[in-house]
LOMARPA-708770 format. One record per residue: chain; z, x, y of N, C-alpha, C in turn. Coordinates in Angstrom, 1 decimal. Atoms other than C-alpha are relative to their C-alpha. Example, Ala and Ser with C-alpha at 12.3 -4.5 7.8 and 13.67 -1.06 7.14 Angstrom:
<mol:A	nz:0.0	nx:0.9	ny:-1.2	caz:7.8	cax:12.3	cay:-4.5	cz:0.0	cx:0.9	cy:1.2>
<mol:A	nz:0.0	nx:-0.9	ny:-1.1	caz:7.1	cax:13.7	cay:-1.1	cz:0.8	cx:-0.8	cy:1.1>
END
This chain:
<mol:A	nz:-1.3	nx:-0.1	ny:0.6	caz:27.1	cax:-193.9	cay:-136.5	cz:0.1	cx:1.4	cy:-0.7>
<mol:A	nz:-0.3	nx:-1.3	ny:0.5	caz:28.3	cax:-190.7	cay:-137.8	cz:1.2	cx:0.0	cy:-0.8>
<mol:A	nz:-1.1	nx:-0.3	ny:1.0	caz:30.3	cax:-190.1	cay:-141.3	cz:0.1	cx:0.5	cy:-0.7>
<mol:A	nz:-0.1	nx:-1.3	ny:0.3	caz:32.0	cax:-188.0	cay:-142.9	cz:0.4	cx:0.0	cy:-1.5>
<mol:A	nz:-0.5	nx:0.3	ny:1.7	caz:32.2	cax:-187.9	cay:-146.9	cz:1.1	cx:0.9	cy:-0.1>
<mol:A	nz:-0.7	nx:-0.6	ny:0.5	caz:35.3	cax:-186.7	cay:-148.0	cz:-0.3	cx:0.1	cy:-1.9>
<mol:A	nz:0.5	nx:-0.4	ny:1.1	caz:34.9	cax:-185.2	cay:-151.9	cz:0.4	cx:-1.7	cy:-1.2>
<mol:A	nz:-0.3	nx:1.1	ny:0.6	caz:34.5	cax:-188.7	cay:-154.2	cz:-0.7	cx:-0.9	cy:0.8>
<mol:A	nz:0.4	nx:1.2	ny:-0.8	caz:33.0	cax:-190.5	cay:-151.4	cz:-1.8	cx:-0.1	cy:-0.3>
<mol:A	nz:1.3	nx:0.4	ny:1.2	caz:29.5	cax:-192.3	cay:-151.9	cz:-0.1	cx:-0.5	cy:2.1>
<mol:A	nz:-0.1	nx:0.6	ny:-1.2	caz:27.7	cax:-193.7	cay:-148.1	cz:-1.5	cx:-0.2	cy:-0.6>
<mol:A	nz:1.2	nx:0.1	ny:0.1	caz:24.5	cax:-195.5	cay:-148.2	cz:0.3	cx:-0.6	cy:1.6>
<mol:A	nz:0.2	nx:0.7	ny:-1.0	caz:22.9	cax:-196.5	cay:-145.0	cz:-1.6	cx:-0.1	cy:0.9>
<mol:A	nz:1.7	nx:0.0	ny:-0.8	caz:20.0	cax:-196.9	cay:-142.0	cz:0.4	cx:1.0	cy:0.8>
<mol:A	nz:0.4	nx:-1.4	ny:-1.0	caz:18.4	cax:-194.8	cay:-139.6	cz:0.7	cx:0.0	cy:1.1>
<mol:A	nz:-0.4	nx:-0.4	ny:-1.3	caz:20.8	cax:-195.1	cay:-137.0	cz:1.5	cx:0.6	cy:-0.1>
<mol:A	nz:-0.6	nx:-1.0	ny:1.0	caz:23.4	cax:-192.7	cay:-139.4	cz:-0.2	cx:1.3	cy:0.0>
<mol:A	nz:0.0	nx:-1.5	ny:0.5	caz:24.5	cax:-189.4	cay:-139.7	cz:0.9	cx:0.1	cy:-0.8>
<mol:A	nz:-1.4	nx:-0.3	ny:0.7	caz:26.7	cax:-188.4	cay:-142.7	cz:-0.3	cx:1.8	cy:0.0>
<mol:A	nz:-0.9	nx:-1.6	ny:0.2	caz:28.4	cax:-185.1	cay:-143.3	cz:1.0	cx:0.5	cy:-1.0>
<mol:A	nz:-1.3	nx:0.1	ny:0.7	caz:30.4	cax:-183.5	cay:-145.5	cz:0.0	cx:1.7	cy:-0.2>
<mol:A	nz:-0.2	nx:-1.2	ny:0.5	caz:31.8	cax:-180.2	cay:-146.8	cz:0.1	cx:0.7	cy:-1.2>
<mol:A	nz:0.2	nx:0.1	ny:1.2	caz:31.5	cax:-178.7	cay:-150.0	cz:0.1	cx:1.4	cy:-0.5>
<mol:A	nz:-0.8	nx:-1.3	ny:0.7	caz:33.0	cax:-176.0	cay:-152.4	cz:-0.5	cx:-0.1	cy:-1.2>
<mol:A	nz:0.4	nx:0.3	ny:1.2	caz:32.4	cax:-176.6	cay:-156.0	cz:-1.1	cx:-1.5	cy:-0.2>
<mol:A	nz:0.7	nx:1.6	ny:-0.2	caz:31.6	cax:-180.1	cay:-155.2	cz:-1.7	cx:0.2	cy:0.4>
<mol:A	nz:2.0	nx:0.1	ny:-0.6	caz:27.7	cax:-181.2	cay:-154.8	cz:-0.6	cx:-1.2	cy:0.1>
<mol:A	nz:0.2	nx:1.6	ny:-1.0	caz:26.1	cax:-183.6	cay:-152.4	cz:-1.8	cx:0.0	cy:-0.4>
<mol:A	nz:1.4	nx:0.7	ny:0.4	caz:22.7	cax:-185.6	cay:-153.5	cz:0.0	cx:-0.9	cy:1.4>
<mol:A	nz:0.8	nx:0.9	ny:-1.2	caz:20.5	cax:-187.0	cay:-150.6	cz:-1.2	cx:-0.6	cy:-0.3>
<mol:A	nz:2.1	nx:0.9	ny:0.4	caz:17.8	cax:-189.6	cay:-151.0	cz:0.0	cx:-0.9	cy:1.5>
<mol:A	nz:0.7	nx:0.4	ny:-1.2	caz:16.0	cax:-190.5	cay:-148.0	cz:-1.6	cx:-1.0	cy:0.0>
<mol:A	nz:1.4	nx:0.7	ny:0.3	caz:13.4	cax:-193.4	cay:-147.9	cz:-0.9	cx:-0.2	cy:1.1>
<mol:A	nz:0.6	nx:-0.3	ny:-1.5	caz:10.7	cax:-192.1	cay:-145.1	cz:-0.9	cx:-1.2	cy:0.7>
<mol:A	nz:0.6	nx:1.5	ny:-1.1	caz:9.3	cax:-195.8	cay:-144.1	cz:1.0	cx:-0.7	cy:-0.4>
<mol:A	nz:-0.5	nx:0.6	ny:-0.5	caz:12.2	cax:-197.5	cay:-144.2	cz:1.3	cx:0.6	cy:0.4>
<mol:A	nz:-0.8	nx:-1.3	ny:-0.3	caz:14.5	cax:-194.4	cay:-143.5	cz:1.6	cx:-1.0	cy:0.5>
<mol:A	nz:-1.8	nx:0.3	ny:1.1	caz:17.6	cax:-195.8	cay:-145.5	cz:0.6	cx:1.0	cy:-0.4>
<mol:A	nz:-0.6	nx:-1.1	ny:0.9	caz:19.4	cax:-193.4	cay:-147.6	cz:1.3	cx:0.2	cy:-0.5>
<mol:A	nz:-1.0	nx:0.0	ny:-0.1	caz:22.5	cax:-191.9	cay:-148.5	cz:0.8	cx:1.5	cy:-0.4>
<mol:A	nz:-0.5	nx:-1.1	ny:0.4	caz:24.8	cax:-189.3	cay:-149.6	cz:1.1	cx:0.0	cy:-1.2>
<mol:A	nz:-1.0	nx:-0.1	ny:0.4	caz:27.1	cax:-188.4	cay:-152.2	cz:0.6	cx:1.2	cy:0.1>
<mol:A	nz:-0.3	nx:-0.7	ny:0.3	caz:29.7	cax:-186.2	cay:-152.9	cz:0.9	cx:0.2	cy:-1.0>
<mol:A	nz:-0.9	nx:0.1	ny:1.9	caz:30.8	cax:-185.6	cay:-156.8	cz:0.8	cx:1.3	cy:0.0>
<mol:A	nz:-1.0	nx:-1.3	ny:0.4	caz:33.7	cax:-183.5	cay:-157.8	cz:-0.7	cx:0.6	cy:-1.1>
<mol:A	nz:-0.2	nx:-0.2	ny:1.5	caz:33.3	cax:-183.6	cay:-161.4	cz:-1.6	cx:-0.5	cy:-0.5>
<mol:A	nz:1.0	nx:0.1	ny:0.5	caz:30.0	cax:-184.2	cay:-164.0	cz:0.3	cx:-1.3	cy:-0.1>
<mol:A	nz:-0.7	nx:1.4	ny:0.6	caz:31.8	cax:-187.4	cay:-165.9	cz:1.0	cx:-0.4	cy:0.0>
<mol:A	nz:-1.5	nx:0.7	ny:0.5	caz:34.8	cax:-189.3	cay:-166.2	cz:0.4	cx:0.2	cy:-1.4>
<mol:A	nz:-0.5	nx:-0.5	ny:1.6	caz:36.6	cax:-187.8	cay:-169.4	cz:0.0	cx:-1.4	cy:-0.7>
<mol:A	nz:0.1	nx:0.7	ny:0.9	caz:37.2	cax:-191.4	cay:-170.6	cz:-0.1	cx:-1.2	cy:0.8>
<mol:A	nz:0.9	nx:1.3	ny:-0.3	caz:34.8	cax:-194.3	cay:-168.9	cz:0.8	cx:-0.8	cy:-0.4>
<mol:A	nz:-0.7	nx:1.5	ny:0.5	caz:36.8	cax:-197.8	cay:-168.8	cz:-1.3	cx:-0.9	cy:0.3>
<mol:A	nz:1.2	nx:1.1	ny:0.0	caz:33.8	cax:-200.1	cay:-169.2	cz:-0.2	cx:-1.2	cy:1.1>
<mol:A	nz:-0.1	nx:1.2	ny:-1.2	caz:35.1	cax:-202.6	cay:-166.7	cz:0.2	cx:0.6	cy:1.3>
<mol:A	nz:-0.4	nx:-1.0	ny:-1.6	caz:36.1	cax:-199.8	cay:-164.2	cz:-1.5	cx:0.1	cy:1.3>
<mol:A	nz:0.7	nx:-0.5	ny:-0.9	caz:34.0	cax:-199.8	cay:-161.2	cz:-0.4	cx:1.1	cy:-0.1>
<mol:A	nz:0.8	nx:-1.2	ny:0.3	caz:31.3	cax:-197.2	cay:-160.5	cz:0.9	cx:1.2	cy:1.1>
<mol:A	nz:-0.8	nx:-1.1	ny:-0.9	caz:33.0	cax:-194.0	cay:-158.8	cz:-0.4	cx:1.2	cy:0.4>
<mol:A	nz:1.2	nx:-0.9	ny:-0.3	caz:31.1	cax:-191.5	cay:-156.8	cz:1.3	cx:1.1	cy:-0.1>
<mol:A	nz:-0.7	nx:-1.4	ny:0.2	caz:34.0	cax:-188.4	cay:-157.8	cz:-1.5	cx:0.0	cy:-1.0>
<mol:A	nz:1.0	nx:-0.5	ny:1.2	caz:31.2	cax:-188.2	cay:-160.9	cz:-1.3	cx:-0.1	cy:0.1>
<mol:A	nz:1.0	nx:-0.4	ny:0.0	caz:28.1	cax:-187.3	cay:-161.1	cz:-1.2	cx:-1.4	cy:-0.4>
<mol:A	nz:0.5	nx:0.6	ny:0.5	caz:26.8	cax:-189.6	cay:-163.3	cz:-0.2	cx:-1.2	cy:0.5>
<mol:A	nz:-0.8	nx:1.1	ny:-0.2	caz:28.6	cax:-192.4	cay:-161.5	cz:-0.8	cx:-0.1	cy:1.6>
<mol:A	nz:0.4	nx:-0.1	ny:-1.0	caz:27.4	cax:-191.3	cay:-158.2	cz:-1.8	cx:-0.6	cy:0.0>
<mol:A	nz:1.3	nx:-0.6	ny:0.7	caz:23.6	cax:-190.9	cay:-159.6	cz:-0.4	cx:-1.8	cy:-0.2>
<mol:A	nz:0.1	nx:1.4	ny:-0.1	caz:23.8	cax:-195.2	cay:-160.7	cz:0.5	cx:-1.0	cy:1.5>
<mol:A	nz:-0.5	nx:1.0	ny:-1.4	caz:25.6	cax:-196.0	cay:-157.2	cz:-1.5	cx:0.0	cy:1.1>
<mol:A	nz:1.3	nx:-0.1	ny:-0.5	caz:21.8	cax:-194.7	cay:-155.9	cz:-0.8	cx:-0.8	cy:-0.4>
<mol:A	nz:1.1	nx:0.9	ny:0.5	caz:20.1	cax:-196.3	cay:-158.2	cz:0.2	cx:-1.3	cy:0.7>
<mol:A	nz:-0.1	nx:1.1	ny:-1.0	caz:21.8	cax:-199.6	cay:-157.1	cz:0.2	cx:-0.4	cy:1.4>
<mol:A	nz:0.6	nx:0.0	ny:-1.5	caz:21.4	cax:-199.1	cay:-153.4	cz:-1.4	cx:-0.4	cy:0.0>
<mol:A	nz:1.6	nx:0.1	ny:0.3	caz:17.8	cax:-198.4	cay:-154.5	cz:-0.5	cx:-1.7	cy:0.0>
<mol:A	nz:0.3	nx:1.5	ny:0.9	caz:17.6	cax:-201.8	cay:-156.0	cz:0.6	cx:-1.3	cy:0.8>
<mol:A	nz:-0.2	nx:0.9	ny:-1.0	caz:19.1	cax:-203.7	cay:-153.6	cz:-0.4	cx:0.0	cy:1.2>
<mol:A	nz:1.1	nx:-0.6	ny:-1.4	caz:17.1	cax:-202.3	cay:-150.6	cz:-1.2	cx:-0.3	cy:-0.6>
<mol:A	nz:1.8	nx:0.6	ny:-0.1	caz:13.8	cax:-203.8	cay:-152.6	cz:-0.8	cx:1.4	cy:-0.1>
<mol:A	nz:0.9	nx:-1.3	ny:-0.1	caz:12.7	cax:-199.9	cay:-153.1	cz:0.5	cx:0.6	cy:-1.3>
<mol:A	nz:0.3	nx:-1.2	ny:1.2	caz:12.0	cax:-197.7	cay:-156.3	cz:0.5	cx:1.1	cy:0.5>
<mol:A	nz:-1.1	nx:-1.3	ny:-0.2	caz:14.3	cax:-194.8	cay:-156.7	cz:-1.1	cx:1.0	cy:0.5>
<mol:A	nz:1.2	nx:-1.0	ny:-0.2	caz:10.9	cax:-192.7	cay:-157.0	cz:-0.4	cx:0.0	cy:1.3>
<mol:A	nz:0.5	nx:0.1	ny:-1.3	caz:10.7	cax:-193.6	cay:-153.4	cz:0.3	cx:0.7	cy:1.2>
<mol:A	nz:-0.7	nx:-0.4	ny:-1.0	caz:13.1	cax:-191.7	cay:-152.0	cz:-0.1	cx:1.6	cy:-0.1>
<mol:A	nz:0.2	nx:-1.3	ny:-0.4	caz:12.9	cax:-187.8	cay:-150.6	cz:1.6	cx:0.4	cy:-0.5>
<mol:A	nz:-1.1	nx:-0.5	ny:0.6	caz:15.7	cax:-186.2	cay:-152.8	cz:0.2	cx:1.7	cy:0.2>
<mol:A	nz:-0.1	nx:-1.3	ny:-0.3	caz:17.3	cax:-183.0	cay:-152.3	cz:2.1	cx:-0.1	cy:-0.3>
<mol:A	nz:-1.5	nx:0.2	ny:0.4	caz:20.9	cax:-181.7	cay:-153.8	cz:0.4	cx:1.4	cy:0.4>
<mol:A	nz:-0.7	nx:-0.8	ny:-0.7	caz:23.3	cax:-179.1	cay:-152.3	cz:1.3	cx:0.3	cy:-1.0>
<mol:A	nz:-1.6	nx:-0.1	ny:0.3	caz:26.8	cax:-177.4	cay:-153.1	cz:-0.2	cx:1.0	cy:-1.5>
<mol:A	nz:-0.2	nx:-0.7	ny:1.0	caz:28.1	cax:-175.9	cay:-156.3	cz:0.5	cx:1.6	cy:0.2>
<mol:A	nz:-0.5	nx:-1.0	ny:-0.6	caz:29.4	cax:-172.9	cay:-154.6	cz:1.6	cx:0.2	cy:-0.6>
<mol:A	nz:-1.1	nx:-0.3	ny:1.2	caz:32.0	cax:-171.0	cay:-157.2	cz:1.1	cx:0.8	cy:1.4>
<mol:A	nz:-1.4	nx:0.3	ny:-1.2	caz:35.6	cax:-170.9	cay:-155.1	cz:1.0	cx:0.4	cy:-0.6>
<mol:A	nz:-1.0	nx:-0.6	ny:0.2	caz:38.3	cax:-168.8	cay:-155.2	cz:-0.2	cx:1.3	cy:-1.6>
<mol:A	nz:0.4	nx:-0.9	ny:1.1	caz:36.6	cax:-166.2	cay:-157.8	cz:1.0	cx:1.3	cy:0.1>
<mol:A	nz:-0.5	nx:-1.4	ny:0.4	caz:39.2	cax:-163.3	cay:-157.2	cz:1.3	cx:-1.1	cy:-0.5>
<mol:A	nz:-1.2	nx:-0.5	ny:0.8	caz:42.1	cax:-165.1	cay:-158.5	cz:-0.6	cx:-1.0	cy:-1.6>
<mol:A	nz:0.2	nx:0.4	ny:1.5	caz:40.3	cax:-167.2	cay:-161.7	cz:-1.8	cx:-0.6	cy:0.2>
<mol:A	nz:1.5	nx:0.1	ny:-0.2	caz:36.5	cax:-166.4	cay:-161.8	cz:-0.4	cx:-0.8	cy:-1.5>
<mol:A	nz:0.6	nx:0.5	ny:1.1	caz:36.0	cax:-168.0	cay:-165.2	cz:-0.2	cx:-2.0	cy:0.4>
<mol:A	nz:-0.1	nx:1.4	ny:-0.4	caz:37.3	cax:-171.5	cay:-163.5	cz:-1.0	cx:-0.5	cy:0.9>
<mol:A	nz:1.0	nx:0.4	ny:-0.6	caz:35.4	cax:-171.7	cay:-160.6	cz:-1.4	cx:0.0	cy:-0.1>
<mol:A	nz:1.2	nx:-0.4	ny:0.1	caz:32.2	cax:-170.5	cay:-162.0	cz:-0.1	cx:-1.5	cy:-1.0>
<mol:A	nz:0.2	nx:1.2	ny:0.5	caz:32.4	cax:-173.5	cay:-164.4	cz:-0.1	cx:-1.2	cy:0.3>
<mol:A	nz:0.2	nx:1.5	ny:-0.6	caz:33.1	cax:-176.4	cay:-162.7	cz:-1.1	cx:-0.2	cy:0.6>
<mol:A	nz:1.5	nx:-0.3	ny:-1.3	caz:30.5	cax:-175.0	cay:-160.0	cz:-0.5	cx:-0.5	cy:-0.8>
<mol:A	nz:1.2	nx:-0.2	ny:0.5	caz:28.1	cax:-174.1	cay:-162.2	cz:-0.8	cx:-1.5	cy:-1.1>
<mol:A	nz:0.4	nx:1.6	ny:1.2	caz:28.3	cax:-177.8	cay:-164.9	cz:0.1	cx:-1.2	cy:0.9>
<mol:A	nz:0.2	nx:0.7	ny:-0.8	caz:28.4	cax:-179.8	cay:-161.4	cz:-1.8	cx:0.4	cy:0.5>
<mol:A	nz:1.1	nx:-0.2	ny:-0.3	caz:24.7	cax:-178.3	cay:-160.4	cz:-0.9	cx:-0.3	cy:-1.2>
<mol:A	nz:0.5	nx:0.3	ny:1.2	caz:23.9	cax:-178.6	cay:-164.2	cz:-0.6	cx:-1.3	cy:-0.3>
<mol:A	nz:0.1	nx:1.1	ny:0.3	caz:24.4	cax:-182.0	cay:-164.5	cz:-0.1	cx:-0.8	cy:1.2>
<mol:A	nz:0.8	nx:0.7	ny:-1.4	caz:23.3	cax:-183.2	cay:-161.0	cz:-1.7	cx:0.3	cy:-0.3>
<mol:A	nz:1.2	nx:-0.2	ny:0.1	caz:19.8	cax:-181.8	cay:-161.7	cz:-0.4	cx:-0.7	cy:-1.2>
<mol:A	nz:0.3	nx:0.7	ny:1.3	caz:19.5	cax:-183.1	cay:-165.4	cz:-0.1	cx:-1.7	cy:0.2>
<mol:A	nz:0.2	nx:1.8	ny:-0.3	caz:20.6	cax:-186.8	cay:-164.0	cz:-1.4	cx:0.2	cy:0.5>
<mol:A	nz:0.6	nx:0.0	ny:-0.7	caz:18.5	cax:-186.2	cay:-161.3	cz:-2.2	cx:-0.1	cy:-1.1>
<mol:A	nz:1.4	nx:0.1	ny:1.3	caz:15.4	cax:-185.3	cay:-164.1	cz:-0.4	cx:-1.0	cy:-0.8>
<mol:A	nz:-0.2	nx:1.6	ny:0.3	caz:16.5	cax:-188.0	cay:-166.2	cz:-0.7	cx:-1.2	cy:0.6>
<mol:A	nz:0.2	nx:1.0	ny:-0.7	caz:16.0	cax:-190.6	cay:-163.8	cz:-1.4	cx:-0.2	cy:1.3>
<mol:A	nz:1.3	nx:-0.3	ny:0.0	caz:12.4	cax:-189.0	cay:-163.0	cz:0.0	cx:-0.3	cy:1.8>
<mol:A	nz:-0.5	nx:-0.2	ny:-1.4	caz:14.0	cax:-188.0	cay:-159.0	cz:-0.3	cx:1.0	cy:0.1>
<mol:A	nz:0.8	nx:-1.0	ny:-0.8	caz:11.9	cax:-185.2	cay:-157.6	cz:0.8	cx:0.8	cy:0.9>
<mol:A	nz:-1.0	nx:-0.3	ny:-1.5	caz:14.3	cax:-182.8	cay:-155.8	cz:-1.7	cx:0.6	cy:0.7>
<mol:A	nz:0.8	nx:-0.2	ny:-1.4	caz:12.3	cax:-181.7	cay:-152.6	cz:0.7	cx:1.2	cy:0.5>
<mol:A	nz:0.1	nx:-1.0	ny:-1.2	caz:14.8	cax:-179.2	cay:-151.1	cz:1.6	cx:0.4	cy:-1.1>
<mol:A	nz:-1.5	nx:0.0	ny:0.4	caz:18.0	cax:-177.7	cay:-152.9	cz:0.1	cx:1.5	cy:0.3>
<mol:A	nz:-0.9	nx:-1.2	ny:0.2	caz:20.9	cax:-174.9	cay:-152.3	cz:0.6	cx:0.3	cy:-0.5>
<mol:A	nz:-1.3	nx:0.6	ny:1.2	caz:23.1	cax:-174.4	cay:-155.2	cz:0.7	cx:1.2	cy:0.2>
<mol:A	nz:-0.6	nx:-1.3	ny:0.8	caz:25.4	cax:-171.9	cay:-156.9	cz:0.5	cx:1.0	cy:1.8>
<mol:A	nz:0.1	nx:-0.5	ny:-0.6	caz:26.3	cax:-168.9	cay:-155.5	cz:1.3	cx:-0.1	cy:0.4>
<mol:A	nz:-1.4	nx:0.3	ny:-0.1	caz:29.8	cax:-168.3	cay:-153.7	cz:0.2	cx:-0.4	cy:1.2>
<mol:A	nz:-0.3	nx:0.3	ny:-2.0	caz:31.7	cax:-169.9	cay:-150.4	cz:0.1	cx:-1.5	cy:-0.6>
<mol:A	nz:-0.2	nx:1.5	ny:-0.6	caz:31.4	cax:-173.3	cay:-149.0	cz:-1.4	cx:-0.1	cy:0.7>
<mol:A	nz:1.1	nx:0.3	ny:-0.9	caz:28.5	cax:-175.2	cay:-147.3	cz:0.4	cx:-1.8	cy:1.0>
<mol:A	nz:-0.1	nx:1.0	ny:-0.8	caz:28.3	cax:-177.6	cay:-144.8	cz:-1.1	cx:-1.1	cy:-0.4>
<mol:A	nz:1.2	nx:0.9	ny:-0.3	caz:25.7	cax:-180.7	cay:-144.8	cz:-0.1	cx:-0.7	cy:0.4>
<mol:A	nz:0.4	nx:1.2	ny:-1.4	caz:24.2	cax:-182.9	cay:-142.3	cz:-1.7	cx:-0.8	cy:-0.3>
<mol:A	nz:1.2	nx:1.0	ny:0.2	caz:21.8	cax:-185.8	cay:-143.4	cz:-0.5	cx:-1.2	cy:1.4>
<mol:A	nz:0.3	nx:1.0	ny:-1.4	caz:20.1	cax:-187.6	cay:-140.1	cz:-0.9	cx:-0.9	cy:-0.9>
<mol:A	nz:1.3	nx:1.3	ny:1.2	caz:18.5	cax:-191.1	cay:-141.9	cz:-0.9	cx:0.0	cy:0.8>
<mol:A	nz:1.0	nx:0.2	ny:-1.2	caz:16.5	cax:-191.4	cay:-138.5	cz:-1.1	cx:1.1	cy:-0.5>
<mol:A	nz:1.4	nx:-1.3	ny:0.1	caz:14.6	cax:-188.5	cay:-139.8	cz:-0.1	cx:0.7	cy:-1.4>
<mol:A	nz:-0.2	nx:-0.4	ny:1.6	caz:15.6	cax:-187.6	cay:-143.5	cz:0.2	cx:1.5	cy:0.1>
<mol:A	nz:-0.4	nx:-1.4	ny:0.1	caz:16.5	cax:-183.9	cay:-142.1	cz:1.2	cx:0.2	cy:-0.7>
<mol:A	nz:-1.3	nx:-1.0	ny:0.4	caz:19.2	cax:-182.0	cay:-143.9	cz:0.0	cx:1.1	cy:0.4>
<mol:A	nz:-0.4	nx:-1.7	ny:-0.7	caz:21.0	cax:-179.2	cay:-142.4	cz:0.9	cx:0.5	cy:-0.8>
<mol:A	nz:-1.2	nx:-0.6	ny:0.3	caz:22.9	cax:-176.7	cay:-144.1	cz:0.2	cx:1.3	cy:0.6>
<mol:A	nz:-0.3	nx:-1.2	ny:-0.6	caz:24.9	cax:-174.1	cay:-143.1	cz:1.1	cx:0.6	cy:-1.3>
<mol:A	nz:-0.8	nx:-0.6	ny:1.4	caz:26.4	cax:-171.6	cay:-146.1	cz:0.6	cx:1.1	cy:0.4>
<mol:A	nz:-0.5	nx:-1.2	ny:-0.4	caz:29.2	cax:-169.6	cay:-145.7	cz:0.8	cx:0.6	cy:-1.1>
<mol:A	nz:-0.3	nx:-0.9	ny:1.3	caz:29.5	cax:-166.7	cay:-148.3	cz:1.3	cx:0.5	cy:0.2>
<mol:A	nz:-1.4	nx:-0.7	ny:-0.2	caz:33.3	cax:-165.6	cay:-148.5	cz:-0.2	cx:1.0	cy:-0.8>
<mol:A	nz:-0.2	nx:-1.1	ny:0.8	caz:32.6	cax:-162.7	cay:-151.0	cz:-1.3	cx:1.0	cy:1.1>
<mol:A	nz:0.8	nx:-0.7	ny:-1.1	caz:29.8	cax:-161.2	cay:-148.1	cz:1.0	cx:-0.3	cy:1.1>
<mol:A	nz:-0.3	nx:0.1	ny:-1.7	caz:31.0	cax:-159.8	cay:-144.6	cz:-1.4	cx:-0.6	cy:0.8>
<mol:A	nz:1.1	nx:0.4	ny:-0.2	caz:29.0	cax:-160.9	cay:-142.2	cz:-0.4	cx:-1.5	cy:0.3>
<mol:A	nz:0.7	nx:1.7	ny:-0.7	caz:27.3	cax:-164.5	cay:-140.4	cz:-0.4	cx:-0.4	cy:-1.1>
<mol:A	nz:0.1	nx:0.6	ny:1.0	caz:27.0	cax:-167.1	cay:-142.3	cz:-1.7	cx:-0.4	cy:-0.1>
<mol:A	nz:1.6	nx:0.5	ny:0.1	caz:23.0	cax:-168.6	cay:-143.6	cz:0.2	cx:-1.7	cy:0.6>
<mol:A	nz:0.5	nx:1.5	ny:-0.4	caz:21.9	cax:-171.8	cay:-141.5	cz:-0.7	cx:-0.3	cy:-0.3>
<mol:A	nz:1.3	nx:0.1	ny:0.6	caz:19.2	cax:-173.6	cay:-143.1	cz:-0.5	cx:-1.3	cy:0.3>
<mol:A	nz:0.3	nx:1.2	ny:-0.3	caz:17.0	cax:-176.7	cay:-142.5	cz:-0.4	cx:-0.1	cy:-1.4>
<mol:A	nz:0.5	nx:0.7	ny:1.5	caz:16.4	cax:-178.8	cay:-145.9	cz:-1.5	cx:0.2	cy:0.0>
<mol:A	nz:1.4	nx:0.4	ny:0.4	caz:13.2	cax:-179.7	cay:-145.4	cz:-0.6	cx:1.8	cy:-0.4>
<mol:A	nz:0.7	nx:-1.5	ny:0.5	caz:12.3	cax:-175.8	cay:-145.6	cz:0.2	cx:1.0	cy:-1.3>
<mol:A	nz:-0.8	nx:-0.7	ny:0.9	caz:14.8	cax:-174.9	cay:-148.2	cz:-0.3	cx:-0.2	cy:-1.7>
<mol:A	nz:0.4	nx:0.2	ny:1.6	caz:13.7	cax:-174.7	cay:-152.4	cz:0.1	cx:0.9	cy:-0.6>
<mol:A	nz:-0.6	nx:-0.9	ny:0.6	caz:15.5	cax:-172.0	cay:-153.4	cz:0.8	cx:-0.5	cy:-1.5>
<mol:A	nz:-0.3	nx:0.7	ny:1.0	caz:16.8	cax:-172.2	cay:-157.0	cz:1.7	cx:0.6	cy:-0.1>
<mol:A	nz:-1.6	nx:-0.1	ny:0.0	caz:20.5	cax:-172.1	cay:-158.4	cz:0.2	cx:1.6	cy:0.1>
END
């Protein structure tokens, strides 16, 4: 099966899955569980919901929101979060010539607070590409817990960087 996160969207699944998605400011978390090669993807706009309705369902636009929809995959697949091969992407600051102070923030408090959950909840990243300017692509195969990115810098001329996760631990 092959799908495609649009920004807000949340996918857990098995090894016979590929998700995908594209990403600007936005940033995508992968947890991959390598013997029962489950996993999933998100992709969060925003850090938090300005004002949490208590009864509101969980909603992967947010960070935080996304970050418990893992946990509870986790926890219903019979497996400890600590179990899974984590690695977070995106945060790439967008549209910096006409309001560099906007994009640089959203980016930059979406990578912030994906890593901090991510710390918090004592989740080991493994492979991340952050910050920085453009768009990136990413491709999670559960059959194999690879991630592919491909990052394309709009403020460089010039071919874009392809990268395999598993190799990738570059910092923001």
């Amino acid at each position: 099966m092959d799908v495609f996160l649009q920004p807000g969207d949340f996918f857990f699944g098995d090894e016979l899955t590929r998700i995908r998605t594209l990403l600007g400011s936005c940033v995508a978390i992968t947890l991959w569980h390598p013997h029962k090669r489950i996993g999933g993807m998100c992709h969060y706009m925003l850090p938090t919901r300005a004002r949490p309705d208590a009864s509101a369902e969980l909603d992967g636009r947010y960070a935080d929101e996304a970050v418990a929809m893992f946990l509870d995959q986790a926890s219903a697949a019979w497996t400890s979060p600590q179990e899974y091969v984590v690695k977070i992407f995106g945060g790439g600051r967008q549209f910096t010539q006409w309001a560099p102070e906007a994009g640089v923030r959203v980016a930059d408090r979406n990578v912030e607070v994906g890593l901090e959950l991510l710390a918090h909840h004592r989740l080991p990243v493994t492979a991340q590409h952050l910050g920085g300017n453009g768009h990136r692509q990413v491709i999670l195969d559960l059959w194999s817990g690879d991630v592919w990115v491909k990052h394309v810098d709009r403020t460089e001329p010039g071919p874009s960087t392809q990268l395999h996760a598993g190799a990738v631990s570059q910092g923001a």
